[in-house]
C-alpha positions in Angstrom: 0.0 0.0 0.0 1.1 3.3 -0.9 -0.3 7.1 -0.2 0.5 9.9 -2.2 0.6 13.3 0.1 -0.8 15.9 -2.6 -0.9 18.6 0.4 -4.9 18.9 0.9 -5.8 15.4 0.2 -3.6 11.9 0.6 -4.9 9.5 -2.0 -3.9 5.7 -1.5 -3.0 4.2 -4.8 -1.1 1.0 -6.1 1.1 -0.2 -9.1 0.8 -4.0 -10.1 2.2 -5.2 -13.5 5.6 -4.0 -15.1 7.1 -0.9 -13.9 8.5 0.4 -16.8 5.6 -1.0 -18.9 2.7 1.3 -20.7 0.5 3.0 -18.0 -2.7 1.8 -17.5 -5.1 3.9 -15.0 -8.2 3.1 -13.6 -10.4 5.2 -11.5 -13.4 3.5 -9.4 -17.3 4.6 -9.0 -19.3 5.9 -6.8 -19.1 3.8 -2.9 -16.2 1.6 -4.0 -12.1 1.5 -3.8 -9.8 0.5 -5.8 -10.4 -3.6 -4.9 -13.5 -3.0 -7.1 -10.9 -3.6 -10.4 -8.8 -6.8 -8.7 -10.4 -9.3 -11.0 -9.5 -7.0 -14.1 -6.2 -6.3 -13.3 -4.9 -10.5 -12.8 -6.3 -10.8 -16.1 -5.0 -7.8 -18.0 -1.7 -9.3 -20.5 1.9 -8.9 -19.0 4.0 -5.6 -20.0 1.3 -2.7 -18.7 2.3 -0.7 -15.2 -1.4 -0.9 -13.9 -1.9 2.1 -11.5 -5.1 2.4 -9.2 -6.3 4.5 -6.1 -8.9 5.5 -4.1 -10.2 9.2 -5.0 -10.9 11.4 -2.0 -13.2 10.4 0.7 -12.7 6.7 -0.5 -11.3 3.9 0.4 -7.7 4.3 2.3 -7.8 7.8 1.2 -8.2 11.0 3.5 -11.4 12.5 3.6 -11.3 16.4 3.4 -14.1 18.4 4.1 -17.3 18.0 2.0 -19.2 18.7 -0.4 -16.4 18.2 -3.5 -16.5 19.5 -6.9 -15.9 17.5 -9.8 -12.7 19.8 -10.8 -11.0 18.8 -7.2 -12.1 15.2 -7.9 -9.8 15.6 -11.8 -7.1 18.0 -10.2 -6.9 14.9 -7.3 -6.1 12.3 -10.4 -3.9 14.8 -12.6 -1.6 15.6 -9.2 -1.5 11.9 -8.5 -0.2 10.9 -12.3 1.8 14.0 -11.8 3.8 12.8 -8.6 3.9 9.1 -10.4 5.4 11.0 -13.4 2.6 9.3 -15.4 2.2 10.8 -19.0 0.6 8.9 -22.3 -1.2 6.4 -20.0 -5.0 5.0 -21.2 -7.2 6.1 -18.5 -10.2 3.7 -17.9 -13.2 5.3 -15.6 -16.2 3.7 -13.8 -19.2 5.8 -13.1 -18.0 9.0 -11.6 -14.4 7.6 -12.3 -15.8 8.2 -15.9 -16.3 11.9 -15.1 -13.3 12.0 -13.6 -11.2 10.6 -16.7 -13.3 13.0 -19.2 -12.3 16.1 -17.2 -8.6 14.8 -17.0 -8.8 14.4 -20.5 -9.8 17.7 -21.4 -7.3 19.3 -18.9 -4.3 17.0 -19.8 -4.3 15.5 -23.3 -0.3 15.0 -22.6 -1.6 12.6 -19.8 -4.0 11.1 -21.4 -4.0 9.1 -24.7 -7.0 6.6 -24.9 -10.1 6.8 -22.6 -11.8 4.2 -21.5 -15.7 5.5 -20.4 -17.3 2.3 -18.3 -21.1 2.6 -17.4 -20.8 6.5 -17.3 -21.9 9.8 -19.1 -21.5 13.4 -19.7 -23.8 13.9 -16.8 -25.7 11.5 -14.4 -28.8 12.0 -13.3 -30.2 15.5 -12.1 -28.7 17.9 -9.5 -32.1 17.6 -7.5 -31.6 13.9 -7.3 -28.2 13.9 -6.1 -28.8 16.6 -3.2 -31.6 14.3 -2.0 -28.9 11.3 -1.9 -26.8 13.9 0.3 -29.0 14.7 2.7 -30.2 11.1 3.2 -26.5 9.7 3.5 -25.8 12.9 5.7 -29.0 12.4 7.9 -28.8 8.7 7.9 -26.0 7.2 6.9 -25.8 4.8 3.9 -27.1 1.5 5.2 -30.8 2.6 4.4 -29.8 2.9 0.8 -27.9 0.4 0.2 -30.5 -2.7 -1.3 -31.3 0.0 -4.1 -28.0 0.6 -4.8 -27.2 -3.1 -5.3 -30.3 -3.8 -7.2 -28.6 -0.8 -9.5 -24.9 -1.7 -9.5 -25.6 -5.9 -10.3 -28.1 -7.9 -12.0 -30.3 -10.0 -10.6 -28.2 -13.0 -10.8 -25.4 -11.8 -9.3 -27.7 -10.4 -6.3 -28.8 -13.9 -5.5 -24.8 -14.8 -5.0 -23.4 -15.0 -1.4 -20.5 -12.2 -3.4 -23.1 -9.6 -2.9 -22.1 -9.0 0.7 -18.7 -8.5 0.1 -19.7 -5.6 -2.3 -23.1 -4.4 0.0 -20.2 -4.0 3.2 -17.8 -2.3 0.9 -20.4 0.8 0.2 -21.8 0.8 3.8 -18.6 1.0 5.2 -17.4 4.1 3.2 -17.3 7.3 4.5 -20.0 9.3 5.1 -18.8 12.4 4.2 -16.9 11.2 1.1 -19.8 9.5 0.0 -21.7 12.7 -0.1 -19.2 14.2 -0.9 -18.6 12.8 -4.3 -22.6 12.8 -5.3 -22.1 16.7 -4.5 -19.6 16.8 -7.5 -22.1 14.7 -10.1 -24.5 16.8 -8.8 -23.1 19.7 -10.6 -21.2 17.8 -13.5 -22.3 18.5 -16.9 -19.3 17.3 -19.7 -21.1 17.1 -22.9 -19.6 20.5 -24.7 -15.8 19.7 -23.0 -16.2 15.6 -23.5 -17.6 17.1 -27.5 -14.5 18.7 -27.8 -12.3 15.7 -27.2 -10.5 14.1 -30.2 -8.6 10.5 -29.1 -9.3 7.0 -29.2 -12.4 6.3 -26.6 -14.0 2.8 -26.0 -17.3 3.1 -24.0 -18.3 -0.2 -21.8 -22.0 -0.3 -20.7 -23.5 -2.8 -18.7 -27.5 -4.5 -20.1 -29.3 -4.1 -16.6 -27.8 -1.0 -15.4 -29.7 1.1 -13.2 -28.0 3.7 -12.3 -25.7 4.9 -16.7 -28.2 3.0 -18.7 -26.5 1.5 -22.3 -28.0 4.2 -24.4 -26.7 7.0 -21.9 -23.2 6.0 -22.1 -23.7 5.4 -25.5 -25.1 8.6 -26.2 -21.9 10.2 -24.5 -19.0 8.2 -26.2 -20.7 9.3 -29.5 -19.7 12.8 -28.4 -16.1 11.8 -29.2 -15.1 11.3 -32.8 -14.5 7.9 -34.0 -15.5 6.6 -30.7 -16.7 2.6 -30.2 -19.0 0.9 -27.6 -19.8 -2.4 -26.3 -22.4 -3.7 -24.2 -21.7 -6.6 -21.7 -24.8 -8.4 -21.1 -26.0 -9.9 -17.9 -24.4 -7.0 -16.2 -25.1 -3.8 -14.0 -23.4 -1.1 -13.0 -20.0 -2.9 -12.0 -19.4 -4.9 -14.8 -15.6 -5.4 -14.1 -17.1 -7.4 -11.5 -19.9 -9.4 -12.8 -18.4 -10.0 -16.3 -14.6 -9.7 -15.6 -13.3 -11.7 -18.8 -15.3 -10.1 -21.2 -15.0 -6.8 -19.8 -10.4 -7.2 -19.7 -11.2 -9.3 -23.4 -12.3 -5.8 -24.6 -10.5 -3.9 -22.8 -7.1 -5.9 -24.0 -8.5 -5.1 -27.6 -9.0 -2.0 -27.3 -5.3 -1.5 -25.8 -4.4 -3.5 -29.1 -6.0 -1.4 -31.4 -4.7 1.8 -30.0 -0.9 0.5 -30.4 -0.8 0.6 -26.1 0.7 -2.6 -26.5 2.0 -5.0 -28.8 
């Protein structure tokens, strides 16, 4: 385990894979960390420096004082690849990780060569809906809403696994605050003229039974980009890296062929 101290905010991140290989980044959703991508990352091919972390409020990360915007949430990630001296890498989002890796893109194209955009859009839901989350998590924690978010994030037969518990007591036992925190910054996230103006390879990823970035949302903002391909993974939710994770690192692998990342 290693933290990065970027002054306001110490983010927990880790490097699997080759060191010196092509950089490979991916940032997790909404309730999750970074364990969220495990069963991706042991089946990714050999020669990519794999780099994950929790963003704030998340995981092993510090929780700085809420609400967030979205533009602390992409300065967090750019300062991060910074200090890890990370440029060229193929950034692959989930869910707000997706928001995240469309602002970084804008901000940094020297960063950022291929995006990957997994069950997320240009904007998520409405700003009303995302205050009422906040002020249900803030007034009563997460626990109450955490059956809907499953039913969102998996499909049904993945809900009747005894795995659902390991991913029900992963969202009720992040923070509070961060929680909130982050909805505060989709609340007020709107990407379609930036993610419009974006011009480099872009592979969107959408799950069949997702609740929460339906298929023709996130297809609908990948088509923003110029050139841009989707795929939908069937029998999946929200988390398809976990539900699906060997079609979801087959086209991922492709898509890192296609775009020269590796060989």
């Amino acid at each position: 385990m290693q933290i990065a101290d970027l002054g306001d905010v110490q983010l927990h991140y880790r490097i699997d894979g080759a060191p010196d290989g092509a950089p490979i980044v991916f940032a997790n959703s909404l309730g999750t960390d970074l364990r969220v991508w495990d069963a991706v990352v042991e089946r990714l091919p050999a020669g990519l420096k794999v780099i994950r972390y929790d963003k704030r409020g998340h995981g092993l990360s510090s929780c700085p004082p809420a609400p967030y915007s979205m533009g602390a949430l992409v300065r967090d990630a750019e300062r991060l690849l910074d200090h890890l001296q990370v440029r060229d890498c193929v950034f692959v989002g989930l869910s707000i990780g997706g928001m995240i890796a469309q602002g970084l893109a804008v901000k940094r194209l020297d960063m950022v060569r291929a995006l990957v955009l997994s069950n997320t859009a240009a904007k998520i839901g409405t700003a009303e809906m995302w205050q009422e989350r906040v002020n249900a998590v803030t007034e009563q924690g997460i626990e109450p809403l955490a059956d809907n978010v499953m039913e969102r994030w998996f499909a049904r037969d993945f809900r009747a696994t005894p795995e659902l518990q390991l991913w029900r007591n992963m969202l009720v036992q992040q923070s509070q605050a961060g929680y909130a925190g982050c909805c505060a910054a989709i609340a007020g996230t709107d990407f379609y003229t930036p993610t419009s103006g974006l011009r480099l390879p872009c592979l969107g990823l959408a799950g069949s039974e997702d609740g929460a970035t339906p298929p023709d949302l996130v297809r609908e903002t990948v088509d923003l980009i110029p050139g841009s391909q989707f795929h939908l993974i069937r029998r999946a939710g929200h988390i398809p890296c976990v539900e699906q994770p060997d079609e979801y690192t087959s086209r991922l692998t492709q898509f890192l062929r296609e775009t020269g990342h590796i060989g």
